[in-house]
N, C-alpha and C positions, 0 to 999 in steps of 0.2 A: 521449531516446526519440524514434522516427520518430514526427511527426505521423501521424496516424491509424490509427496502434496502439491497439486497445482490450482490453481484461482485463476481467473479471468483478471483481467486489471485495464482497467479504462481508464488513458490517457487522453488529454484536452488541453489546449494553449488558452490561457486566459486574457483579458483583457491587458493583463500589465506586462504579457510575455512569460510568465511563467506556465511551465509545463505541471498539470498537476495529475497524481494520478488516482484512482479510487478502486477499489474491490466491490465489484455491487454484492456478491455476497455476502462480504462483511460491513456489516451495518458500522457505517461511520469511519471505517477505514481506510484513510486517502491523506495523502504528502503531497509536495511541491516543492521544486527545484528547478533553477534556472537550465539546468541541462542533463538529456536522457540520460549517463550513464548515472549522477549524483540520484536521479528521481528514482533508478529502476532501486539501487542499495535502500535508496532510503524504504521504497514499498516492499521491498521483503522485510528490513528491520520491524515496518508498522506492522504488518500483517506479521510476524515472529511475536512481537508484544503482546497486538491484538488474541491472538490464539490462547499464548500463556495466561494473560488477564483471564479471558473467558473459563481456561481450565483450570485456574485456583479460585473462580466462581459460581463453576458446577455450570 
């Protein structure tokens, strides 16, 4: 991901206690983790993948 690329990310506690997060602009793009700092790493790793995926599929 380019450095300062930003996204919106919508975070929500679930029913079972987990915090999950999602990018509504990236279709389908959302993790979960029992706690914000493990949730925030993992939602830039998805969105890092997410992006690459998308740019080695045009």
């Amino acid at each position: 991901m380019r450095p300062g690329r930003k996204f919106t990310v919508v975070i929500e506690k679930d029913e079972d206690g987990y915090l999950v997060a999602t990018v509504p602009a990236l279709r389908g793009c959302h993790t979960q983790a029992k706690n914000l700092d493990t949730l925030m790493k993992r939602i830039r790793e998805a969105t890092a993948l997410y992006l690459e995926k998308r740019g080695a599929n045009g």
